[in-house]
KEDO-750221 format. One record per residue (C-alpha): residue number from 1; x, y, z. Coordinates in steps of 0.1 Angstrom, whole numbers. Last residue first. Layout:
<recs>
<rec seq="NUM" east="X" north="Y" up="Z"/>
...
</recs>
This chain:
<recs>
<rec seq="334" east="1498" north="1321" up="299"/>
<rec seq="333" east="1519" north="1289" up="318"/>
<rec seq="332" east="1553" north="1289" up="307"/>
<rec seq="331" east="1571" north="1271" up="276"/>
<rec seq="330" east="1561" north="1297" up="248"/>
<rec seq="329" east="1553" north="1282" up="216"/>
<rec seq="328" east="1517" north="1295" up="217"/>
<rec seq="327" east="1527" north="1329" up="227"/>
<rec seq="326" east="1550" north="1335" up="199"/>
<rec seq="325" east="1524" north="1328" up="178"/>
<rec seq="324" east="1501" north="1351" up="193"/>
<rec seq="323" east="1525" north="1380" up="194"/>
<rec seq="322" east="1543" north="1387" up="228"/>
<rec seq="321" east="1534" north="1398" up="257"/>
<rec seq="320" east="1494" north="1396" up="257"/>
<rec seq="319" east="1472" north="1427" up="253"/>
<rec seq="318" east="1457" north="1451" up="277"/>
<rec seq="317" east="1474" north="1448" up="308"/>
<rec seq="316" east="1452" north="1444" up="341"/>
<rec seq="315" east="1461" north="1408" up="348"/>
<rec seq="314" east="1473" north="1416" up="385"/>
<rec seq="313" east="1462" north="1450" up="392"/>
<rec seq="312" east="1485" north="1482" up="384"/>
<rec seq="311" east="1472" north="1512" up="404"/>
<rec seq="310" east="1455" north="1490" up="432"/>
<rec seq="309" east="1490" north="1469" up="434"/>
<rec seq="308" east="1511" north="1500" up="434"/>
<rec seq="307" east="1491" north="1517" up="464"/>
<rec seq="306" east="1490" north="1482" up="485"/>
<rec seq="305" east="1532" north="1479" up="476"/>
<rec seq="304" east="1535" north="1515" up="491"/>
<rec seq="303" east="1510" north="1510" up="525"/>
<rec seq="302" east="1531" north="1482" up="527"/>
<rec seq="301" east="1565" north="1499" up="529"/>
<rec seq="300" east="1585" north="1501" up="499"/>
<rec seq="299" east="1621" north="1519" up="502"/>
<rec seq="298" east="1638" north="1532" up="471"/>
<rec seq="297" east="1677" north="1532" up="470"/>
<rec seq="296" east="1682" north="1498" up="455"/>
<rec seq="295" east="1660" north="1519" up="423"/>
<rec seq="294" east="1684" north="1539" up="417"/>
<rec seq="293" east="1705" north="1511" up="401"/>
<rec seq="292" east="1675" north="1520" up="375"/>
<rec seq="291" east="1679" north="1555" up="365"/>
<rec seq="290" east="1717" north="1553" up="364"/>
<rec seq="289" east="1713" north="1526" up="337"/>
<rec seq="288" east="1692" north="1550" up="321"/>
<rec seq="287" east="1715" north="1577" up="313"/>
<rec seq="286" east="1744" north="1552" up="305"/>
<rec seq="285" east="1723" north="1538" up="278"/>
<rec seq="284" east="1710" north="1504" up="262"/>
<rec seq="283" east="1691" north="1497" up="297"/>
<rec seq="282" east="1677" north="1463" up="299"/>
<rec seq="281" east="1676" north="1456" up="341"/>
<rec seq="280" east="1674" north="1426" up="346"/>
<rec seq="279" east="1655" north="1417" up="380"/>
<rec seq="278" east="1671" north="1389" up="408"/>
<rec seq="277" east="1643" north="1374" up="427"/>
<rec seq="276" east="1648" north="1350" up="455"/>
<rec seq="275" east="1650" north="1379" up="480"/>
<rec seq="274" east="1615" north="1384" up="476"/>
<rec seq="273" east="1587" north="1405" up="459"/>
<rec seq="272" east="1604" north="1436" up="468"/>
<rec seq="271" east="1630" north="1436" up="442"/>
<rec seq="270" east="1602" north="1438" up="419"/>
<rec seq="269" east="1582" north="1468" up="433"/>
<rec seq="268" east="1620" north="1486" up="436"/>
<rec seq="267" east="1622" north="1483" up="401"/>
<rec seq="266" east="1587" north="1494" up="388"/>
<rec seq="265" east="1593" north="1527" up="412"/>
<rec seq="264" east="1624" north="1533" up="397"/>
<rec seq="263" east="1609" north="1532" up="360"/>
<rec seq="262" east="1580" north="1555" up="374"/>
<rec seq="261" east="1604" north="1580" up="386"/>
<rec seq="260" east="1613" north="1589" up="424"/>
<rec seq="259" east="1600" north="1614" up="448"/>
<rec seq="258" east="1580" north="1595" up="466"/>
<rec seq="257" east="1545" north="1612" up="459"/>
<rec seq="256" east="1557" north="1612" up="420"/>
<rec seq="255" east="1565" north="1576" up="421"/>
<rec seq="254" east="1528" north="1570" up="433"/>
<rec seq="253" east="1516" north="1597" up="409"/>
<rec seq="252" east="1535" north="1580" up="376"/>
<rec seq="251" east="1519" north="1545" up="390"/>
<rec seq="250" east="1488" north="1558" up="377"/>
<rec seq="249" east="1499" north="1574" up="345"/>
<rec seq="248" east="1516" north="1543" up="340"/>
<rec seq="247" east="1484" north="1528" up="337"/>
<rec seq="246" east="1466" north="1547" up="312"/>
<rec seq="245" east="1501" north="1543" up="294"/>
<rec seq="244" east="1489" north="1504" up="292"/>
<rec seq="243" east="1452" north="1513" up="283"/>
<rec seq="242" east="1462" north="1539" up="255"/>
<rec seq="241" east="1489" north="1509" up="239"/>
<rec seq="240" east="1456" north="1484" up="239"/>
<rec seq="239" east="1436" north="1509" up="224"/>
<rec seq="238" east="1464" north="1507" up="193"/>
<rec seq="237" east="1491" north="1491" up="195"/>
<rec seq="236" east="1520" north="1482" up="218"/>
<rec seq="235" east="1505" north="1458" up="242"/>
<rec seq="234" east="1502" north="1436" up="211"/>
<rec seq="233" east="1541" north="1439" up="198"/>
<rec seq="232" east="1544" north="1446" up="165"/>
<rec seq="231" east="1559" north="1477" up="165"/>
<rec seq="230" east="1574" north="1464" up="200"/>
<rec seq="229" east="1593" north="1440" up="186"/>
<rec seq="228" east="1618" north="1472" up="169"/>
<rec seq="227" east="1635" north="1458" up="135"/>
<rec seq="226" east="1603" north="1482" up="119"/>
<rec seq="225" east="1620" north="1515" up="138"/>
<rec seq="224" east="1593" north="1527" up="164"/>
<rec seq="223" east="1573" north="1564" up="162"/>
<rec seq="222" east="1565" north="1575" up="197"/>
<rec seq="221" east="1526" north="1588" up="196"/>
<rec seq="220" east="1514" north="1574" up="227"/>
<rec seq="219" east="1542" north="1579" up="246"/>
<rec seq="218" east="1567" north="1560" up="266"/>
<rec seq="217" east="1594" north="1576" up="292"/>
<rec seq="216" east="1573" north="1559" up="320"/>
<rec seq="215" east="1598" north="1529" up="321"/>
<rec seq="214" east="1563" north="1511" up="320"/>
<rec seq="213" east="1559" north="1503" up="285"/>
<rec seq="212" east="1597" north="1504" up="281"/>
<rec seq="211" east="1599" north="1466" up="273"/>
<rec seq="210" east="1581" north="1457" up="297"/>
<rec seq="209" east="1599" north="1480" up="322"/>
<rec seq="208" east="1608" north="1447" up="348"/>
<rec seq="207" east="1608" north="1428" up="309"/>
<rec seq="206" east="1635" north="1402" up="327"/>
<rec seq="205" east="1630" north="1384" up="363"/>
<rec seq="204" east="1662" north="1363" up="375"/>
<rec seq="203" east="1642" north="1336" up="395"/>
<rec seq="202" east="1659" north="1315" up="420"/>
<rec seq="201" east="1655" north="1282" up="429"/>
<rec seq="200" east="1649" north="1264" up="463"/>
<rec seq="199" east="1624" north="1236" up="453"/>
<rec seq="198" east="1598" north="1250" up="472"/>
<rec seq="197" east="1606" north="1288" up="459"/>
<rec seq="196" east="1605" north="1276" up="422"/>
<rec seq="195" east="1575" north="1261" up="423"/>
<rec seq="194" east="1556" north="1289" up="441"/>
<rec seq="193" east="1571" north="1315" up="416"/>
<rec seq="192" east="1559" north="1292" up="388"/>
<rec seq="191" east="1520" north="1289" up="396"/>
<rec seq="190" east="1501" north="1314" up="402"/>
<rec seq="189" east="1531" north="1343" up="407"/>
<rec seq="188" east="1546" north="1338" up="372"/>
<rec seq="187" east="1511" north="1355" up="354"/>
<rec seq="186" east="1525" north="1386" up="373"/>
<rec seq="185" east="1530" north="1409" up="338"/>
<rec seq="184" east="1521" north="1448" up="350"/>
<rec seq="183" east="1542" north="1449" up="383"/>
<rec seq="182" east="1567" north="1432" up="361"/>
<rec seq="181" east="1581" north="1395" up="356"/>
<rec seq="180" east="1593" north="1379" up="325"/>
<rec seq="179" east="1611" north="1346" up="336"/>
<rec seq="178" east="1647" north="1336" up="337"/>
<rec seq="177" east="1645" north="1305" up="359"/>
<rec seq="176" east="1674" north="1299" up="388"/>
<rec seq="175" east="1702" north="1279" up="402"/>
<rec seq="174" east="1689" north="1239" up="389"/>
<rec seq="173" east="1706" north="1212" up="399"/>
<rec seq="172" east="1704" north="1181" up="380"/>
<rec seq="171" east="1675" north="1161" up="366"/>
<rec seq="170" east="1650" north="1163" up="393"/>
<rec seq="169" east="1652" north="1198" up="392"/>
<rec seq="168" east="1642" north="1193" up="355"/>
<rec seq="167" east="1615" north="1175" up="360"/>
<rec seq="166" east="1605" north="1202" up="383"/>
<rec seq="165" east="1612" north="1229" up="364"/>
<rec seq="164" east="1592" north="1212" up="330"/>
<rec seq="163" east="1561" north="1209" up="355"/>
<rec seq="162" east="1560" north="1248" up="368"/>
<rec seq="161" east="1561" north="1256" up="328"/>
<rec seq="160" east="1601" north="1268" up="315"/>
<rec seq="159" east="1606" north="1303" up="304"/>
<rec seq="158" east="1643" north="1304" up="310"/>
<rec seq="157" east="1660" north="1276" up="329"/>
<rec seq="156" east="1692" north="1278" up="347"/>
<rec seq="155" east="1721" north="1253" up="350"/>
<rec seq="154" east="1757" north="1264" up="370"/>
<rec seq="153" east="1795" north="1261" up="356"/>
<rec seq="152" east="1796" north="1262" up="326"/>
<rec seq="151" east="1828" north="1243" up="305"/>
<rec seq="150" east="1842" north="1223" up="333"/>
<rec seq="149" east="1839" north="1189" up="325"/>
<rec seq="148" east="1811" north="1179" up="349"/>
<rec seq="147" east="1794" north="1212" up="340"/>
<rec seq="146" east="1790" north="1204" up="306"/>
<rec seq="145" east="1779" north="1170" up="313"/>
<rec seq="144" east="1748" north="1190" up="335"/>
<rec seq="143" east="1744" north="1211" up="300"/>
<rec seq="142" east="1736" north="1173" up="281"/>
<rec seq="141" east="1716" north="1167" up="311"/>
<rec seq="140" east="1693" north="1195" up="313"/>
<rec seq="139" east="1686" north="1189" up="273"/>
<rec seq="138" east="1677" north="1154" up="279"/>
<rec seq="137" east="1656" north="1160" up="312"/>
<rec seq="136" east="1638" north="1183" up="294"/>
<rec seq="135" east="1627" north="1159" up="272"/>
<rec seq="134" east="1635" north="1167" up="231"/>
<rec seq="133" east="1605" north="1179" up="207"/>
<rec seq="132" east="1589" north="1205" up="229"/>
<rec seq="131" east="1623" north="1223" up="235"/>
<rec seq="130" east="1619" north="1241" up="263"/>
<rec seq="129" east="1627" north="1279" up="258"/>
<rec seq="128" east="1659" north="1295" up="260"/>
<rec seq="127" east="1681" north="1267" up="273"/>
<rec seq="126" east="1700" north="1276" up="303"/>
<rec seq="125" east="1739" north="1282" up="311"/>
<rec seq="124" east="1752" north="1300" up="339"/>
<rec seq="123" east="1787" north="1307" up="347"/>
<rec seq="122" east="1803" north="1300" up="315"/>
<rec seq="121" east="1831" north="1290" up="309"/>
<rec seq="120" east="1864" north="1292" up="294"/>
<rec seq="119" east="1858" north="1333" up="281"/>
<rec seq="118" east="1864" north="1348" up="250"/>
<rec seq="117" east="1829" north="1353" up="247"/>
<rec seq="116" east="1826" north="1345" up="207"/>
<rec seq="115" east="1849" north="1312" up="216"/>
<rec seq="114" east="1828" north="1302" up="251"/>
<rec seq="113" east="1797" north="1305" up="225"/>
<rec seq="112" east="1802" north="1289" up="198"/>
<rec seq="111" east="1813" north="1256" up="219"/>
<rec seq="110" east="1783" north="1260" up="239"/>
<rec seq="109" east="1759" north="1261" up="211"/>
<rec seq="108" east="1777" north="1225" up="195"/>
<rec seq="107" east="1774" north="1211" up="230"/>
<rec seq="106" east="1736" north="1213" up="236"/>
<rec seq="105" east="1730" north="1209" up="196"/>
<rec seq="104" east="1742" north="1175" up="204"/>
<rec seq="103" east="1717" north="1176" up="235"/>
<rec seq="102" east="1690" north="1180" up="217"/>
<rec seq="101" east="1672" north="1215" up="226"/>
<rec seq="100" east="1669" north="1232" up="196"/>
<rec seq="99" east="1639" north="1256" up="195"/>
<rec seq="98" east="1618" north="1270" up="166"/>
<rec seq="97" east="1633" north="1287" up="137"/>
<rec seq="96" east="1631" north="1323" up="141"/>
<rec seq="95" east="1641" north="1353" up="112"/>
<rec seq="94" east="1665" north="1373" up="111"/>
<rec seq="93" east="1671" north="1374" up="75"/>
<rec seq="92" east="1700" north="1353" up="78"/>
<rec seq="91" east="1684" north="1323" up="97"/>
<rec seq="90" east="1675" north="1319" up="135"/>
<rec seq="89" east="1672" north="1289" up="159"/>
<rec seq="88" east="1673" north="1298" up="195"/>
<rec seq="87" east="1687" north="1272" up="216"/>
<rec seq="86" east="1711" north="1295" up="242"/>
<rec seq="85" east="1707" north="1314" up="268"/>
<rec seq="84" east="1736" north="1330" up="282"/>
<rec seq="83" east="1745" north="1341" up="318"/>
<rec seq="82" east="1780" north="1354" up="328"/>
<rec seq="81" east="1794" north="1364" up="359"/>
<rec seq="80" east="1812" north="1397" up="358"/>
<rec seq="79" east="1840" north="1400" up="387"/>
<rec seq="78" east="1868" north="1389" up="370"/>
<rec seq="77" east="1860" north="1419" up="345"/>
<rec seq="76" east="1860" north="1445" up="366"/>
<rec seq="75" east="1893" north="1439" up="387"/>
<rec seq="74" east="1909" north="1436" up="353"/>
<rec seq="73" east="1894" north="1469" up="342"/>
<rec seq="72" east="1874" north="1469" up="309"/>
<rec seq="71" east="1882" north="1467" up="276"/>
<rec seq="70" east="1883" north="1429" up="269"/>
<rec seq="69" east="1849" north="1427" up="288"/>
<rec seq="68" east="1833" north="1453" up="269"/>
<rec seq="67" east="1850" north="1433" up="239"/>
<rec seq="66" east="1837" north="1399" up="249"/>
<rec seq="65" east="1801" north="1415" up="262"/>
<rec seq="64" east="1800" north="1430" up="225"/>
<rec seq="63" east="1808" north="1400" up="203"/>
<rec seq="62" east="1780" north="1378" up="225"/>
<rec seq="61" east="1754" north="1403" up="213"/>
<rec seq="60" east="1768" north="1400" up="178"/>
<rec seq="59" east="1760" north="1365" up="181"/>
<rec seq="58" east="1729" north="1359" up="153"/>
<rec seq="57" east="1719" north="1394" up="166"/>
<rec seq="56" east="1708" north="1377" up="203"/>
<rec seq="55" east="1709" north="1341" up="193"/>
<rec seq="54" east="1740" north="1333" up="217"/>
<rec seq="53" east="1717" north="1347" up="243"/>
<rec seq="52" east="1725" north="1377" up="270"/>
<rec seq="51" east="1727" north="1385" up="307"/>
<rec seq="50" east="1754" north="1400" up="327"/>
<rec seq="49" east="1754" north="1397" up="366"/>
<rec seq="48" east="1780" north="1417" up="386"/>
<rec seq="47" east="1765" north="1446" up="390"/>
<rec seq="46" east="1792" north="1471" up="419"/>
<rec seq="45" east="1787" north="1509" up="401"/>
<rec seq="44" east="1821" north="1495" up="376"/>
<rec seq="43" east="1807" north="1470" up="365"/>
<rec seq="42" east="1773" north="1490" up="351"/>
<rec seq="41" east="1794" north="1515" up="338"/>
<rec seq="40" east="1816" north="1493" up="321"/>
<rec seq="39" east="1787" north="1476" up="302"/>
<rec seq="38" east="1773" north="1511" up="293"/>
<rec seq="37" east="1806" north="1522" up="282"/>
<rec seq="36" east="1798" north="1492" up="255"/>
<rec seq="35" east="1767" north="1499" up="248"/>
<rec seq="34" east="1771" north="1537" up="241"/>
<rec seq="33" east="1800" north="1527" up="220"/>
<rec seq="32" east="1780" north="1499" up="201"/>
<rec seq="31" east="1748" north="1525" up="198"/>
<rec seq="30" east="1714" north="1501" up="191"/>
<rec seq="29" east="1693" north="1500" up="164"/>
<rec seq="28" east="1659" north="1492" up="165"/>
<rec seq="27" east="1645" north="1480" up="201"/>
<rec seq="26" east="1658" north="1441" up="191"/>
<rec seq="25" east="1691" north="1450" up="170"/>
<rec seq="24" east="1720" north="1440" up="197"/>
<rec seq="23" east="1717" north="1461" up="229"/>
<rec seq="22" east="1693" north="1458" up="238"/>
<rec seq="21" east="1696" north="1421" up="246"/>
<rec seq="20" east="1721" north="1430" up="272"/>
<rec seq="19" east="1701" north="1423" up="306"/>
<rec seq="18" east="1725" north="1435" up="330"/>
<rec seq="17" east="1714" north="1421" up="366"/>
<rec seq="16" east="1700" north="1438" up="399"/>
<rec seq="15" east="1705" north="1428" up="430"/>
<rec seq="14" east="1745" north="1419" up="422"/>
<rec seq="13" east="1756" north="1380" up="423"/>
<rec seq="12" east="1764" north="1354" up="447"/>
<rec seq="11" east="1765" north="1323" up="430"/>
<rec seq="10" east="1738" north="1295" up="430"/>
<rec seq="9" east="1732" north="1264" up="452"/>
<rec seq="8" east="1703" north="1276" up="478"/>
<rec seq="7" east="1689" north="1299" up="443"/>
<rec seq="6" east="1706" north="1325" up="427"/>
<rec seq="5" east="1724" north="1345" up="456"/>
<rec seq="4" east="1715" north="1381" up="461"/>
<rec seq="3" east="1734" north="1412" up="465"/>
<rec seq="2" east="1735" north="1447" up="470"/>
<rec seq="1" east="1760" north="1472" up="455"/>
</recs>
């Protein structure tokens, strides 16, 4: 497996990460014993990186790693590195609360989540979106005293604006930003990704697929499960859904050309953007986990990356990437 290092002062981790969002209830309901020999697959083919929030099912997402982890090889399970977001207020319907970011709340999430891990740290630890009631520097520092006493053991942000990352750089030190990036969702590449490559951090890049949209197993008439986002999601409906596929259709006869599918394809545009750049892949199955570590396989020259960027232009998505509300609460620049 190829690797990457987070940032000038992060850990050395696999090219491609294991979002496991997935697999809690997000995309409707997930299999746990698919996910779980999906989380052994993935260690065992060399990823090293697993990605998840304390608020993913109200903790049931944390529940899984623990056991996958439990369950798997020793050899394996030294090896996985764990990232968690954390801050994410929900109540018992499911619903969201807004963001906690004080650094009381700091401590109490971390406690909750080193006991539903199993684990005695945790190797990076990053807020989920910047509180906009508490300074970031308040919330960096809390998880910087966390590091000091040997509970996590690296700070990332997630969703943070170009401004918040460098107050917060200026805080403590800073391995990488969790931020959506996909050959159809580049907003990052204005400001952020220039930000974060002057101050040496490293970005782990989630939605690659967008969610599916661009895994280019997506149809127009797929019927979604109402605990799925994407039934509500904008680029999911309507005009704005025939738009998006028109576009896959256009990358499908690049991938096509190469030999490879359009959800390879997606990856191997990512990993190509720089070394600094770590994607997620979000699989919640074996099958499609193979799909993607495909991807390290698949060589882009520039003729390539020209082809992909005229079929897919920056900004060409039809509808924003999350719900308008959710939109206006989000940290980045949109």
């Amino acid at each position: 497996m190829q690797t990457r290092t987070l940032g000038t002062t992060g850990p050395q981790v696999s090219a491609l990460g294991l979002g496991c969002m997935g697999m809690s209830p997000v995309y409707g309901d997930a299999d746990r014993a698919e996910s779980i020999a999906t989380l052994h697959a993935a260690l065992d083919a060399g990823m090293t990186l697993l990605d998840t929030g304390d608020f993913y099912g109200m903790g049931h997402n944390e529940m899984l790693i623990a056991e996958a982890l439990r369950t798997a090889p020793a050899a394996l399970r030294e090896r996985a590195l764990l990232s968690v977001k954390f801050g994410g207020l929900r109540d018992p319907d499911g619903g969201w609360g807004g963001t906690d970011g004080r650094p009381v709340a700091v401590k109490n999430f971390v406690a909750y989540s080193l006991q539903r891990l199993g684990v005695d740290h945790i190797d990076v630890y990053r807020i989920a979106r910047v509180d906009p009631d508490v300074p970031i520097e308040e919330t960096v520092g809390a998880i910087a005293e966390l590091v000091e006493k040997g509970h996590v053991r690296h700070i990332g942000l997630s969703e943070a604006s170009a401004e918040n990352i460098r107050r917060a750089a200026a805080t403590a030190p800073i391995v990488d930003v969790q931020l959506e990036y996909a050959i159809i969702t580049r907003d990052i590449e204005r400001k952020i990704l220039p930000t974060t490559r002057e101050l040496g951090i490293g970005v782990t890049a989630y939605g690659v697929l967008s969610r599916g949209l661009i895994s280019g197993h997506f149809t127009q008439d797929q019927q979604l499960a109402p605990n799925d986002f994407r039934s509500f999601s904008p680029r999911f409906q309507g005009e704005n859904l025939q738009h998006n596929l028109n576009l896959v259709e256009a990358l499908r006869k690049i991938a096509e050309q190469k030999g490879v599918s359009v959800a390879q394809i997606a990856f191997a545009w990512v990993l190509s953007r720089g070394e600094d750049i770590v994607p997620l892949v979000g699989a919640r199955t074996r099958k499609r986990l193979t799909e993607a570590l495909g991807a390290l396989d698949v060589t882009l020259d520039a003729a390539d990356i020209t082809a992909i960027e005229e079929a897919v232009p920056a900004d060409s998505a039809a509808g924003t990437r999350y719900p308008a509300a959710q939109m206006a609460h989000l940290g980045t620049e949109h």
